[in-house]
N, C-alpha and C positions, 0 to 999 in steps of 0.2 A: 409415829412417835413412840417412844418406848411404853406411855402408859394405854398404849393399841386403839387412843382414841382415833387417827390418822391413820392407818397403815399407807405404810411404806413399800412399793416395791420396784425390781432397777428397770423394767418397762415402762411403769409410770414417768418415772420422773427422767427416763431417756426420751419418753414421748414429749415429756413439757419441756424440757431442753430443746431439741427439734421445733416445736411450736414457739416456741419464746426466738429462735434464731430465724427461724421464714417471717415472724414479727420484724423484730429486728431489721433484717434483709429489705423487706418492703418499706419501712420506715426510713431506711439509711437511703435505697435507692429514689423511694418519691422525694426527698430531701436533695438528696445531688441533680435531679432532674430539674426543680425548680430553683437552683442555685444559679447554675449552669443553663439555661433556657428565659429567654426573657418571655413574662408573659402574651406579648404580642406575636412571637412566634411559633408560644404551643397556639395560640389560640389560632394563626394559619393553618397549622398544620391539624387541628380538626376539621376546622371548614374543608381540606383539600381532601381530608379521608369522608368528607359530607355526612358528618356529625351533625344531627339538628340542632338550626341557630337557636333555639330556646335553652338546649343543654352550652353549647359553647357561652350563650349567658352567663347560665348558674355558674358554669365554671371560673368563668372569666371574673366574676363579680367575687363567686368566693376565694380567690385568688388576690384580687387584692384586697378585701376585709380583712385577710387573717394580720397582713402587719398594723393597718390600721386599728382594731380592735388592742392588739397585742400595744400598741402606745400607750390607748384608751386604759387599759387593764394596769401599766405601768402609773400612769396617774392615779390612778385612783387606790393605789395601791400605797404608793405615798403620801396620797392626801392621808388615808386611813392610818400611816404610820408617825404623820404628822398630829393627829389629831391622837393619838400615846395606844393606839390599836395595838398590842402582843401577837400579831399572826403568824411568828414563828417561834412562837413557844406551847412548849406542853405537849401532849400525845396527840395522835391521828386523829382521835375526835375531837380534840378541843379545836387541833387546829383545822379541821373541816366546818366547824362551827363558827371560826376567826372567820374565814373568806363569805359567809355569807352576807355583812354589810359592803363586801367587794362586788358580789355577783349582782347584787339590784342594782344599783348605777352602771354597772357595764351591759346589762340584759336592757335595760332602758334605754342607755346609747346607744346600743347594737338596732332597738327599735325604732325608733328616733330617723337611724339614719336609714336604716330601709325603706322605710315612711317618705323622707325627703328623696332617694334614689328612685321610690317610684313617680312622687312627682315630677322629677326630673325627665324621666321617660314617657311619661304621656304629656309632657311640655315636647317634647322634642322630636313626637310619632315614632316611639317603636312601635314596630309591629304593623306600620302601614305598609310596607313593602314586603313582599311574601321572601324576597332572595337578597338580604345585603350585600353592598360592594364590601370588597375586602382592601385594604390599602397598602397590601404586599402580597406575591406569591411565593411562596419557599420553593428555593432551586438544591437538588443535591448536590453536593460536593465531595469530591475522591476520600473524603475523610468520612461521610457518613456512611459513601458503599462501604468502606472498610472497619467501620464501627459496627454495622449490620453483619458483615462476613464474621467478624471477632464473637460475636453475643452469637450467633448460628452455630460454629463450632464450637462454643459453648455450651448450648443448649444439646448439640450433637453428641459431644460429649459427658454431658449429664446423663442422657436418656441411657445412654449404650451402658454406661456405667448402672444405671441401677435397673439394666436389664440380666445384665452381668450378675447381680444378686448383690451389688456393695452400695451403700447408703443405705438399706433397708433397716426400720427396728426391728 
């Protein structure tokens, strides 16, 4: 910043450029994966790579909370703006300070239903059987060899390139 409390210099902020874009990148690509992937088929396709069922769980479980909650969040977000809540007005803190009557009804729901999801699972014996059946196995198709070939000469072509000496900061 010009009064040197910040300093400034074009490494720095080429390196956060670069970080903010492999952000970015992982963000955009786990977003298209789960667009494009129904979760019954990533969740094959851990079992097939013999991912432990307790992780293909968590995964699967928090897979679908996130739209679930994201509705939850949506209500409540209305009730609050029904009820004359300002939570998009004023600066960053105020409005960090707005979401907090948002966060205890949705961290209660979110509790709530974890609570009843595990009652659900010792009503219904997980865990009693050491290997679940699965109710589909995924077959490859001439589109995913070619999907795999494409992302390989990609990566092929990343590496050589920044052996090369270009993408480097």
């Amino acid at each position: 910043l010009p009064d040197g409390s910040l300093p400034l210099t074009v490494g720095g902020i080429s390196y956060g450029v670069s970080l903010a874009l492999r952000i970015l990148t992982m963000v955009m690509l786990t977003t298209l994966l789960l667009i494009t992937t129904p979760i019954e088929h990533f969740v094959a396709a851990m079992r097939q790579v013999h991912v432990p069922h307790f992780i293909v769980f968590i995964v699967m479980t928090a897979l679908r909370f996130i739209p679930t909650m994201q509705h939850r969040a949506d209500q409540v977000l209305d009730a609050q703006r029904a009820r004359g809540a300002r939570i998009d007005e004023g600066g960053m803190i105020r409005r960090i300070r707005a979401y907090i009557p948002i966060m205890v009804p949705l961290i209660t729901s979110g509790i709530r239903m974890s609570d009843d999801l595990a009652a659900a699972m010792v009503n219904r014996g997980y865990g009693a059987t050491p290997r679940p059946t699965a109710l589909f196995t995924l077959r490859a198709a001439a589109r995913d060899y070619l999907a795999v070939a494409a992302i390989l000469v990609a990566l092929v072509t990343a590496v050589s390139l920044r052996l090369m000496g270009w993408w480097s900061l």
